[in-house]
C-alpha positions in Angstrom: 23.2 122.6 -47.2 24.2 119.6 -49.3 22.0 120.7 -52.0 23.9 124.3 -52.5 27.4 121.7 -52.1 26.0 119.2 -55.2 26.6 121.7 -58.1 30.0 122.6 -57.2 31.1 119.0 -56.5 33.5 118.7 -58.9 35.2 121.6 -57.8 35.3 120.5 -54.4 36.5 117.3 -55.6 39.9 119.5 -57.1 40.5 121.0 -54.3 40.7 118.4 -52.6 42.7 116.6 -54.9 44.9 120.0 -54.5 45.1 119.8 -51.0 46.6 116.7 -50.8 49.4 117.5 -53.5 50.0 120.8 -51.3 50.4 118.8 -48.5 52.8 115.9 -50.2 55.0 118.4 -51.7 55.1 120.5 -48.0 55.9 116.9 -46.6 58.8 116.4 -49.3 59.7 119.8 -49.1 60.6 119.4 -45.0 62.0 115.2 -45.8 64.7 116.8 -47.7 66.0 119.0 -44.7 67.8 116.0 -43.5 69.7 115.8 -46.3 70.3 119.2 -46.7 72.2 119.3 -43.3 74.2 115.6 -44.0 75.4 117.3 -47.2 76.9 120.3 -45.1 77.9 118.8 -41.6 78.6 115.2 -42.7 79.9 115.4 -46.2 81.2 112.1 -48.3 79.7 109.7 -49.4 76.5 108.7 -47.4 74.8 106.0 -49.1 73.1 103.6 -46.1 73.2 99.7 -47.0 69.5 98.8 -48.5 66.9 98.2 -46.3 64.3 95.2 -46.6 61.2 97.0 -47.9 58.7 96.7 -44.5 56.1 98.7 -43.2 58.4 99.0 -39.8 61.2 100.0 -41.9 59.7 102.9 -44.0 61.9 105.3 -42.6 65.0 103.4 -44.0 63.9 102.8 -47.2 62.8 106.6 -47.6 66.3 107.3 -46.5 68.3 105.0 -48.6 66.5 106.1 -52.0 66.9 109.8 -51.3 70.5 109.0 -51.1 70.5 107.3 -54.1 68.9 110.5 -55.6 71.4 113.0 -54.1 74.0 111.6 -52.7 77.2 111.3 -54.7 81.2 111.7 -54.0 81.2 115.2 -55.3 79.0 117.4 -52.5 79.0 120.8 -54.5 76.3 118.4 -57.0 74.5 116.8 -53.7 74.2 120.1 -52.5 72.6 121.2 -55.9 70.5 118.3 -56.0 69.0 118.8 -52.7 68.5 122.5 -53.3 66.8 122.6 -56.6 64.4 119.5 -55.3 63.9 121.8 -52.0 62.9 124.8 -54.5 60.6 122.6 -56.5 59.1 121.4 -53.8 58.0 124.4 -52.7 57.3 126.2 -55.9 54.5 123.7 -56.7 53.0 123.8 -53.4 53.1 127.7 -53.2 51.4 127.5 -57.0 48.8 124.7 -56.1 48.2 126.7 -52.8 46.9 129.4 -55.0 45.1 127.7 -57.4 43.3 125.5 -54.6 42.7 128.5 -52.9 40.5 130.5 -55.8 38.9 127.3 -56.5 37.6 127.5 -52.7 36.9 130.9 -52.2 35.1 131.0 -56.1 33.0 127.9 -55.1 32.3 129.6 -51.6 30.9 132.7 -53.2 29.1 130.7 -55.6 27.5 128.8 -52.7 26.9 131.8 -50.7 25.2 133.4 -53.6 22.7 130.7 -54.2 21.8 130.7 -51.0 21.2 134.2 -50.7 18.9 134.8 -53.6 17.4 131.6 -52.5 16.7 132.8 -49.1 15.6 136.9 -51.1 13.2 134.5 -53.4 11.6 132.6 -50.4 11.5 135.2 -48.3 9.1 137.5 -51.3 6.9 134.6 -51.2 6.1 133.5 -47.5 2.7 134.6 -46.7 1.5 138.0 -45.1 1.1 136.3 -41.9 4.6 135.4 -41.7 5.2 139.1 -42.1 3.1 140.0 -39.4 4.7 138.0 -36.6 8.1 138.9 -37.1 10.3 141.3 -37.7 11.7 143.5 -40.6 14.9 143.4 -38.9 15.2 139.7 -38.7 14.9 139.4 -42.1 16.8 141.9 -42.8 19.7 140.1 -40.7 19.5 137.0 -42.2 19.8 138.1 -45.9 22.8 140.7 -45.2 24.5 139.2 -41.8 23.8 135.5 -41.2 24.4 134.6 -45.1 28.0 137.0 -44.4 29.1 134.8 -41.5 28.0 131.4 -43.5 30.2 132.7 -46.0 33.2 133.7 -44.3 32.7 130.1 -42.1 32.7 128.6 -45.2 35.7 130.6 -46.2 38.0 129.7 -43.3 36.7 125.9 -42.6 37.2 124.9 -46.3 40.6 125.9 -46.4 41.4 124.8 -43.3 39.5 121.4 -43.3 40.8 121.0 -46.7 44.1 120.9 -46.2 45.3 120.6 -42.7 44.2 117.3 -41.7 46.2 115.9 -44.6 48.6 117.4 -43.6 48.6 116.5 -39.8 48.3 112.9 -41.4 51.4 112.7 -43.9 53.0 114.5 -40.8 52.2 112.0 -38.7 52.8 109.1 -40.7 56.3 110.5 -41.2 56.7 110.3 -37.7 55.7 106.9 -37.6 58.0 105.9 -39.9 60.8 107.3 -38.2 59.5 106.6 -34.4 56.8 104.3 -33.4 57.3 104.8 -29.9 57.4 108.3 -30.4 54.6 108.9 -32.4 52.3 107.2 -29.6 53.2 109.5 -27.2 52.4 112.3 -29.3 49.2 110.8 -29.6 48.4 110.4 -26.6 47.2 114.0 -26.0 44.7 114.6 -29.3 41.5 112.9 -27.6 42.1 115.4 -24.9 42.8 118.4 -27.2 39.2 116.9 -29.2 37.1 117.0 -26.6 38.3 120.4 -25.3 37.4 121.6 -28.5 34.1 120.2 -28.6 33.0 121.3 -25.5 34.4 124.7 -26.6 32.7 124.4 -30.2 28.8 123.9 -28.4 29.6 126.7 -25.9 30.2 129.3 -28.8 27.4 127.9 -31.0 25.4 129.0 -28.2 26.4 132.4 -27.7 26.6 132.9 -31.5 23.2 132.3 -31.5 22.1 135.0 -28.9 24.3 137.6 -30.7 22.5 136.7 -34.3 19.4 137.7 -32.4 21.2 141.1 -30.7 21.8 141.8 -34.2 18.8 141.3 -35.6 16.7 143.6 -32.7 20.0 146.8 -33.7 18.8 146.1 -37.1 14.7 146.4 -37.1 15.2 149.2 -34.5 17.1 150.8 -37.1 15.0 149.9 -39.8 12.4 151.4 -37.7 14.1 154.4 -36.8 14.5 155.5 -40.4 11.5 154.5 -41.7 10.1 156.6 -39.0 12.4 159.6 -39.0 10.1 162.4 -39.3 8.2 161.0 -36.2 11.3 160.4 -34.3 12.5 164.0 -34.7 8.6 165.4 -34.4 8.3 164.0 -30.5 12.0 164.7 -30.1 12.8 161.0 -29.4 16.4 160.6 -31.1 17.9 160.2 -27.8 15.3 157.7 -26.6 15.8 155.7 -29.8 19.8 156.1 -29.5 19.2 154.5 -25.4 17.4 151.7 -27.2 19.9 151.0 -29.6 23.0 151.6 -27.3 21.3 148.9 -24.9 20.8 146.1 -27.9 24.3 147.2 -29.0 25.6 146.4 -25.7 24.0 143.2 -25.2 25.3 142.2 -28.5 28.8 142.9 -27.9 28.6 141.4 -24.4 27.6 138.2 -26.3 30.1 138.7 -29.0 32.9 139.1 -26.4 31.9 135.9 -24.7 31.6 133.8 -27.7 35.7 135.2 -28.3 36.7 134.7 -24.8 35.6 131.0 -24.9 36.5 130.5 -28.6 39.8 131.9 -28.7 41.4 130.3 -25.7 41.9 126.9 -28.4 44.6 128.4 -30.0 46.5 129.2 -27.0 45.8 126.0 -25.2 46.6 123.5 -28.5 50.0 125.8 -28.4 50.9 124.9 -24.5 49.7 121.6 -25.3 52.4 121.4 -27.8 55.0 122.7 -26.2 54.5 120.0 -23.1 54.8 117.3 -25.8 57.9 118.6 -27.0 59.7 118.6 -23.9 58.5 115.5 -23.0 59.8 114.5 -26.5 63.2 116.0 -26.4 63.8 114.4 -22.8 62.7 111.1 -24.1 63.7 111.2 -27.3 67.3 112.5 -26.6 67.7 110.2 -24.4 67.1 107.4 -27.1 69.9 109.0 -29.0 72.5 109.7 -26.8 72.2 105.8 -25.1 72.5 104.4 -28.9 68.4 103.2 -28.7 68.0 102.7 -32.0 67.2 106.1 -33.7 70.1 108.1 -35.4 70.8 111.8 -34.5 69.0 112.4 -38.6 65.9 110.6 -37.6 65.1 112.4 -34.6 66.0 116.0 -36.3 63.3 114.7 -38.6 60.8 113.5 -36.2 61.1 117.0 -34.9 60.7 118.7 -37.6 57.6 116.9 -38.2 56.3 117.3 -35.1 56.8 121.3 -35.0 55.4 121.0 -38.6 52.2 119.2 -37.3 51.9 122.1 -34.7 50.6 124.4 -37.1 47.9 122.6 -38.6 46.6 121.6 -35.2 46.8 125.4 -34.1 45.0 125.9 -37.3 42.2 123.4 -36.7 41.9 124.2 -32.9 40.5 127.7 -34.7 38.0 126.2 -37.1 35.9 125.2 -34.3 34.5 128.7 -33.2 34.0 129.5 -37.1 32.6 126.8 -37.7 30.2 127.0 -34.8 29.2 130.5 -35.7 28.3 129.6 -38.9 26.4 126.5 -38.3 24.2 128.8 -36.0 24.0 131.1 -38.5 23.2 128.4 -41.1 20.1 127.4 -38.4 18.9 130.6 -39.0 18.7 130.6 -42.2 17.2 127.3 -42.9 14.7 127.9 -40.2 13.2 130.6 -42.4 13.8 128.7 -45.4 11.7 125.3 -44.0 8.8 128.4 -43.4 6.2 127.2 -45.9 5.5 129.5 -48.7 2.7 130.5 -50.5 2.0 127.7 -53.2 1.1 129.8 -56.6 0.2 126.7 -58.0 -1.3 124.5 -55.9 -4.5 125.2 -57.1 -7.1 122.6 -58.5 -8.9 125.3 -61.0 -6.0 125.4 -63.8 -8.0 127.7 -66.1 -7.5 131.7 -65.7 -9.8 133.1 -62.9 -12.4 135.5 -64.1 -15.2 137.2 -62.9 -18.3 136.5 -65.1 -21.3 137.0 -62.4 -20.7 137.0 -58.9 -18.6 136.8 -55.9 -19.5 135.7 -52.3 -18.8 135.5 -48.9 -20.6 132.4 -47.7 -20.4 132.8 -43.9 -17.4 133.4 -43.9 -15.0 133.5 -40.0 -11.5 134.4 -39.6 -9.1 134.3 -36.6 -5.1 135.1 -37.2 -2.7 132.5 -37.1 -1.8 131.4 -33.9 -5.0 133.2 -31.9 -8.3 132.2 -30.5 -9.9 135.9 -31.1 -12.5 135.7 -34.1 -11.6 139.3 -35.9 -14.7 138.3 -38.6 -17.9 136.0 -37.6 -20.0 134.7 -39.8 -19.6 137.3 -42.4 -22.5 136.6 -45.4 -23.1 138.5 -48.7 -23.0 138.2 -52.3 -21.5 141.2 -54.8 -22.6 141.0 -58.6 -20.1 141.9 -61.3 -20.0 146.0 -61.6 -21.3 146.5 -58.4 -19.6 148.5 -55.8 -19.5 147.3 -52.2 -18.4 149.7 -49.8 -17.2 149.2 -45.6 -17.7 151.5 -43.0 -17.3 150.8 -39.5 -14.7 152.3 -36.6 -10.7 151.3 -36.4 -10.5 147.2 -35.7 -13.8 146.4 -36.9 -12.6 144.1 -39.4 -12.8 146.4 -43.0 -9.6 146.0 -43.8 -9.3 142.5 -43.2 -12.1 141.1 -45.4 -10.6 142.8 -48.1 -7.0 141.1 -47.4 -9.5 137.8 -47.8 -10.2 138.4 -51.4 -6.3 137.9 -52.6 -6.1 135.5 -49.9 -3.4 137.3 -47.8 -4.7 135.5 -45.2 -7.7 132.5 -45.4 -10.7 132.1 -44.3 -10.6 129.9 -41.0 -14.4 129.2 -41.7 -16.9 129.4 -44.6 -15.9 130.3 -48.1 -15.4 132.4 -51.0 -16.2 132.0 -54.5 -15.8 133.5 -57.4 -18.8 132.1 -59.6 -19.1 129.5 -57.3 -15.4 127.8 -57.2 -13.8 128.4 -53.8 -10.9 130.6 -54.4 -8.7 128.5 -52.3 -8.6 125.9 -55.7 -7.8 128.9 -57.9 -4.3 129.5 -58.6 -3.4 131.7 -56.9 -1.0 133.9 -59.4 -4.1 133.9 -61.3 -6.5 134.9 -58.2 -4.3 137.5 -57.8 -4.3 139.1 -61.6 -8.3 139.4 -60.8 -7.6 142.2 -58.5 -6.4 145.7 -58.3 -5.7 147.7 -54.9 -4.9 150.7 -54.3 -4.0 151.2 -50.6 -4.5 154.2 -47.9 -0.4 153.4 -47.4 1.0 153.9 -51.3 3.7 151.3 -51.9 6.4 153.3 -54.3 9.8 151.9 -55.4 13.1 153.7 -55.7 12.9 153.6 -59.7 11.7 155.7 -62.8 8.1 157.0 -62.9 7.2 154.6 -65.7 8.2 151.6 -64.3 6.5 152.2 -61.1 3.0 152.6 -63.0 4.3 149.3 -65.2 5.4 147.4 -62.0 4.4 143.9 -62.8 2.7 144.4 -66.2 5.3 144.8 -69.0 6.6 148.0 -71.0 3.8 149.5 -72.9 4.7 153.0 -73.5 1.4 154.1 -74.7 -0.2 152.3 -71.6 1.6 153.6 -69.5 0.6 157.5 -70.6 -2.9 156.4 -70.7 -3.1 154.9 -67.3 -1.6 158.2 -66.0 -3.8 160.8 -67.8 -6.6 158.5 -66.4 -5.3 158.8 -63.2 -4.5 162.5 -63.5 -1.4 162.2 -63.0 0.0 163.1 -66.4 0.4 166.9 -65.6 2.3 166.4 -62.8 4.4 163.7 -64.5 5.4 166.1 -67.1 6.6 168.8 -64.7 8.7 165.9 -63.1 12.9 166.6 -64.6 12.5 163.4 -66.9 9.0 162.7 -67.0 8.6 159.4 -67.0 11.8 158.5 -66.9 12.1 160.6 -63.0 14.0 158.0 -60.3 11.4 158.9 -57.3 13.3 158.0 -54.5 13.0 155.1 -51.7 8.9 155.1 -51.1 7.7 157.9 -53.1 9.6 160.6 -51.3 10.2 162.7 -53.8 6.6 163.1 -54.9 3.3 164.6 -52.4 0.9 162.6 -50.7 -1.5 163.1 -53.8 0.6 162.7 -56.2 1.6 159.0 -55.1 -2.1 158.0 -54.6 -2.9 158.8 -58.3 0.5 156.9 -59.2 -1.0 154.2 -57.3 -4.4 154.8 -59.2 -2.6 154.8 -62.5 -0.8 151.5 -61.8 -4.1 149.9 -61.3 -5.4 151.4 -64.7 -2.2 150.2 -66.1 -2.9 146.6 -65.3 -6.5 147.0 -65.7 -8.1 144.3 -63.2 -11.7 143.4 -63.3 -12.1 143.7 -58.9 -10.7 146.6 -57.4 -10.1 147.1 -54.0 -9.8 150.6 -52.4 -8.7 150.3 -48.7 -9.3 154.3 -47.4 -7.6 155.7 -50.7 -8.4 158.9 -50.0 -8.0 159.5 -46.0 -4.8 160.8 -45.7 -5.0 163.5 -48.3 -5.7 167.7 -48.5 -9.2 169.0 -50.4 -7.4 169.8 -54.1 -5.5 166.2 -53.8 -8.4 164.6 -52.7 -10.5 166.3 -55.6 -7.8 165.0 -58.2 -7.7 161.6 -56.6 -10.9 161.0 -56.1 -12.1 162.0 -60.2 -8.9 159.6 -60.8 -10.3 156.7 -58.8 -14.2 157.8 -60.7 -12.4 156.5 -64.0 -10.5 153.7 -62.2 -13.7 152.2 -61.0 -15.5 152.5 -64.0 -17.3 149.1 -65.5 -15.7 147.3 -62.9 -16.5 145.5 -59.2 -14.9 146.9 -56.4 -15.0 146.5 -52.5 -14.1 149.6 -51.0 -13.7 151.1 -47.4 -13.7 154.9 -47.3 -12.8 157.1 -44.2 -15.6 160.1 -46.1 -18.5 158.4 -46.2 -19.4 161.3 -49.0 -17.3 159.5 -51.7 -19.6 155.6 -50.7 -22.6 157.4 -51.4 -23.4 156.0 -54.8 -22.2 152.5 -53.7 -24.6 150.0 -54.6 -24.6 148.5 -51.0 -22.5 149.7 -47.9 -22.4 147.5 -44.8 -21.5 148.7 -41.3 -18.9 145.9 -39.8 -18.8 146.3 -35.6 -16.8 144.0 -33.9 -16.3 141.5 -37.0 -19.6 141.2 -38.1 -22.1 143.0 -40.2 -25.0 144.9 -38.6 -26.4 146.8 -41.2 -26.6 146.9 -45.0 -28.7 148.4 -47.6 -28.0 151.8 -50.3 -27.0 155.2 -48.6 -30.5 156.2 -48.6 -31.9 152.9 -47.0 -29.5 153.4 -44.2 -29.7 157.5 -43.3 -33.6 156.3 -43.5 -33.3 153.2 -41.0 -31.7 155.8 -38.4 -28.9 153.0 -37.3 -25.0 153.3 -36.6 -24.4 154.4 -40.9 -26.8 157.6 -39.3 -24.9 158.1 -36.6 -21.4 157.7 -38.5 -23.0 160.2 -41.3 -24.6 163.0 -39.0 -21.2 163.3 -36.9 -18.7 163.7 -40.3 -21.8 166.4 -41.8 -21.8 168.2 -38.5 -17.9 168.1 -38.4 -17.5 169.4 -41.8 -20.3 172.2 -40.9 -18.7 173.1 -37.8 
C-alpha cells in the first residue's frame, strides 16, 4: 500500500500539518471558556501575580498571559476580547477543517483510483490458468466491492487518525497542565480501553473476511445467472437460482451482522468507560476544591472541559477499529490477486518480431493443468510446414482444443517443446508470439461497441481495412442492413446480431489483422446450413496462403486438410490425408461413416 501512499505524500504531509492547526485552534477555542465565565460571574480586574515559567506550572503561566490579553478594568472590552478570539478560534478551525478534509478525501480517491485500474490492468494480464481456477465473481468483487470498502476505510481512518489523536494529546496535555494527579487517573483506563479494542479489531477482520467471500459467491452466481438467462428460463430454474442466491445472501448478512455486533459495541463501551471516569473525577476532584487542595474552582471547570472534550475523539477512535479492520481484509484481497504472477510479455530472450518462414513443431510435446497430476496431452509429436493446414478430430476431452491453446501459450507445455523455425516459443516475446496468430473461436467473443471497432479490435482505424476484411468475411451485406452500418453499437456479446452473423465478424477481425497461423477451434459447429454456407466460404478466404490448425465438428469442411490427426485420450493415433485415413479403416472411418450416415438418415 505504501507505494499508492508515495505520490500523494506531500498531500498527506498538509493534512497533517492541517490537522494539528484544527486541533490547536479547537484546544484555544475551549482554553478561552474559562475566561469567558471569569468575565461574566467574577468581573474586575483579574490579573493573577506572574508565575515562574516551569513545566509543573504551565497551567499558571497559560492563565496569567491570557489575562494579560483580555483582562482589563472595563469588562464590556474583556468581554469583547474573549469573544472575538472565541470566534476566531473557531472560524479557522471550521475553514481548515474543510480544507483538510478535501485534501483527504481528493487524495483517497486518487489512491483508490490507482489501485483500481492497477488491480483492472493486472487482472487483463494474469494467465488463462488463473482464469480457470477461479471465479468470475471473485474478480468481479474485488474490482467493484473490496476496492469500495478500501476506499471508504480509507475515508473514515484518515480523517479520524489524522486528527483525533492530536487532539486527544493537546487535550491531554491541557489536563496535565492543570492536574497532574488528575490526569493519571484518567489514564489509568486507556491500556484497558486498547486492548478491548484490539481484541475487537481481529475478531471483525475475521468476519470481514468471510463476508468478502459471501459476496463474492452472490456475485458469480449472478454473473452466472445472467450470462445464462436463456437457459435458466429454458429448464424453468429461476426459482432454484433465486434459493441459491437467497442462501449466499443469508450467509452474508449473517456474517455482516456479526462483524456489527462485535464492532459496534466500542463506541458504547469507550462512552460508559467515560462516564465512570467522570464520576470518579468529579468525586475526587471536587473534593480537591472544596478542601482548598491546590486547584482553583477555574482550573477544574477547565480540566473538565478537557476531559469531556477528549471524550469525543476517543469515541471517535474506538470506531476506526472495525473500519479499519474491514478494510485491511479487504486490502488482503486485493493484494493477494495482485502478488498473482502475470504473464511477462517481455520476458522473452528472442527480441526480434516472431515470424513464420518454414515450420512449426511439436517436439513431444506433454501437458498436465496447473496444480494436477492428470496428463490431458502425452507425448504429442509432429511438424506443420508454412501454408499447410493441420486439422483435429477426435471426441469431447480428447485434448483438440488444448493443443491449440499451446500455440499462444495460454497455457505451457509441461514437457517437450515448441518451435517456430526451431526457437522454442517460450523465448519469443510473447506480445510478438501472439501477433503470429489469428483465432477464430466456436464461442465468438463480441464487445458492447460499434461494428467497426469490433472488426478493428486491437489493430488500429483503417477504414478501408476494415470494409475489406468484412466483404472477405461476407459480412458486408449484412453490415449495411445494420441502422449505422459500421458505426451499429451491437450490444454486450454480440446479442444483437445471429449466430452467423458474429462468426463472420469474428472471421472479418481475423482478416482485418491478417496473421500468418490461424487457428479455427470448431468455427462452424454451432451454426444452421445458409450460415454455415456463408461462414464457411468466409473462412475459404480467411485461410487462404496461410497455416492454420484447425478442429472441425463436420469433418466435410477438413477434407482438403493437408494432414488430420485423430487425438484419443491426449495422444495421437492416427494421421495421414482424408483419403489415407477413410482407406486405413481406423477411428477417422468410424468418425466419417457415422456423420455420412447421420446426414443420409
Amino acid at each position: 500500500m505504501a507505494s499508492y501512499l508515495r505520490p500523494y505524500l506531500l498531500w498527506l504531509l498538509v493534512s497533517i500539518a492541517l490537522s494539528f492547526l484544527v486541533a490547536l485552534f479547537e484546544t484555544m477555542s475551549l482554553w478561552f471558556s474559562a475566561p469567558l465565565l471569569r468575565t461574566l460571574f467574577l468581573p474586575g480586574p483579574q490579573l493573577p501575580t506572574r508565575p515562574a515559567l516551569t513545566f509543573s506550572n504551565a497551567y499558571n503561566v497559560l492563565q496569567y498571559y491570557t489575562y494579560r490579553l483580555v483582562g482589563s478594568g472595563d469588562t464590556i472590552d474583556s468581554l469583547k476580547i474573549v469573544c472575538l478570539l472565541m470566534a476566531v478560534s473557531f472560524l479557522l478551525k471550521n475553514v481548515l477543517q474543510y480544507i483538510r478534509q478535501l485534501i483527504v478525501v481528493r487524495t483517497n480517491l486518487s489512491i483508490v483510483r490507482d489501485l483500481r485500474n492497477r488491480s483492472y490492468d493486472h487482472i487483463l494480464r494474469l494467465p488463462v490458468s488463473y482464469y480457470d481456477r477461479n471465479r468470475s465473481g471473485r474478480l468481479l468483487s474485488l474490482i467493484l466491492n473490496e476496492i469500495a470498502v478500501i476506499n471508504s476505510s480509507m475515508t473514515v481512518s484518515f480523517d479520524r487518525l489524522l486528527v483525533e489523536p492530536v487532539r486527544v494529546v493537546l487535550f491531554i496535555g491541557m489536563m496535565f497542565s492543570i492536574s497532574g494527579k488528575l490526569s493519571l487517573v484518567v489514564l489509568l483506563v486507556f491500556p484497558l480501553l486498547g486492548y478491548l479494542m484490539n481484541v475487537i479489531g481481529k475478531t471483525v477482520k475475521r468476519r470481514s473476511s468471510r463476508m468478502f467471500d459471501n459476496l463474492s459467491g452472490m456475485m458469480a452466481i449472478l454473473h452466472e445467472t445472467i450470462a445464462g438467462i436463456r437457459t435458466v428460463k429454458m429448464f424453468n430454474m429461476a426459482a432454484a437460482e433465486g434459493r441459491k442466491f437467497a442462501a449466499e445472501n443469508g450467509r452474508y448478512v449473517r456474517n455482516a451482522f456479526r462483524s456489527a455486533r462485535v464492532g459496534d459495541i466500542n463506541a458504547p463501551m469507550t462512552e460508559m468507560m467515560g462516564v465512570a471516569v467522570t464520576v470518579l473525577l468529579l468525586w475526587y476532584g471536587g473534593r480537591t476544591v472544596l478542601s482548598g487542595g491546590g486547584l482553583d474552582p477555574e482550573g477544574f471547570l477547565l480540566f473538565l472541559v478537557y476531559l469531556f472534550s477528549t471524550f469525543k475523539p476517543l469515541k471517535s477512535l474506538t470506531t476506526v477499529s472495525p473500519v479499519l479492520q474491514n478494510g485491511v481484509a479487504a486490502a488482503e484481497r486485493v493484494f493477494a490477486v495482485l502478488d498473482t504472477a502475470v504473464e511477462n510479455i517481455a520476458a522473452g530472450t528472442v527480441a526480434q518480431p516472431v515470424q513464420l518462414r518454414e515450420v512449426i513443431r511439436f517436439d513431444h510435446v506433454g501437458f498436465s493443468y496447473p496444480g494436477t497430476d492428470e496428463a490431458v496431452l502425452r507425448d504429442i509429436d509432429f511438424t506443420v510446414k508454412r501454408g499447410q493446414v493441420v486439422a483435429f478430430v477426435g471426441a469431447s476431452g480428447s485434448g483438440k482444443s488444448t493443443i491449440l491453446d499451446l500455440l499462444p501459450r495460454f497455457y505451457d507445455a509441461t514437457s517437450g517443446v515448441i518451435t517456430i523455425d526451431g526457437t522454442d516459443i517460450r523465448q519469443c516475446d510473447l506480445g510478438a508470439l501472439r501477433g503470429v496468430f489469428g483465432i477464430v473461436a466456436q464461442e465468438t467473443v463480441l464487445f458492447n461497441d460499434t461494428v467497426a471497432a469490433n472488426i478493428s479490435y486491437g489493430g488500429g482505424d483503417n477504414e478501408q481495412a476494415v470494409v475489406e476484411a468484412a466483404r472477405a468475411a461476407n459480412a458486408l451485406e449484412f453490415i449495411e442492413r445494420l441502422p449505422r452500418g459500421f458505426g451499429t453499437v451491437i450490444g454486450e456479446r454480440g446479442e444483437m446480431l445471429s449466430g452467423g452473423q458474429r462468426q463472420r465478424l469474428a472471421i472479418a477481425r481475423a482478416l482485418f489483422r491478417n496473421p500468418p497461423v490461424l487457428i479455427l477451434d470448431e468455427a462452424t459447429s454451432a451454426l444452421d446450413t445458409e450460415s454455415e454456407r456463408l461462414v464457411q466460404t468466409a473462412i475459404n478466404n480467411l485461410m487462404a496462403n496461410r497455416t492454420v490448425f484447425m478442429v472441425a465438428h463436420r469433418l466435410s469442411t477438413i477434407t482438403h486438410a493437408d494432414t488430420i490427426m485423430v487425438i484419443e485420450d491426449g495422444v495421437i493415433t492416427e494421421q495421414g490425408t482424408h483419403r489415407q485415413l477413410l482407406e486405413r479403416g481406423g477411428r477417422y472411418h468410424h468418425f466419417y461413416t457415422m456423420q455420412f450416415e447421420c446426414s443420409a438418415g
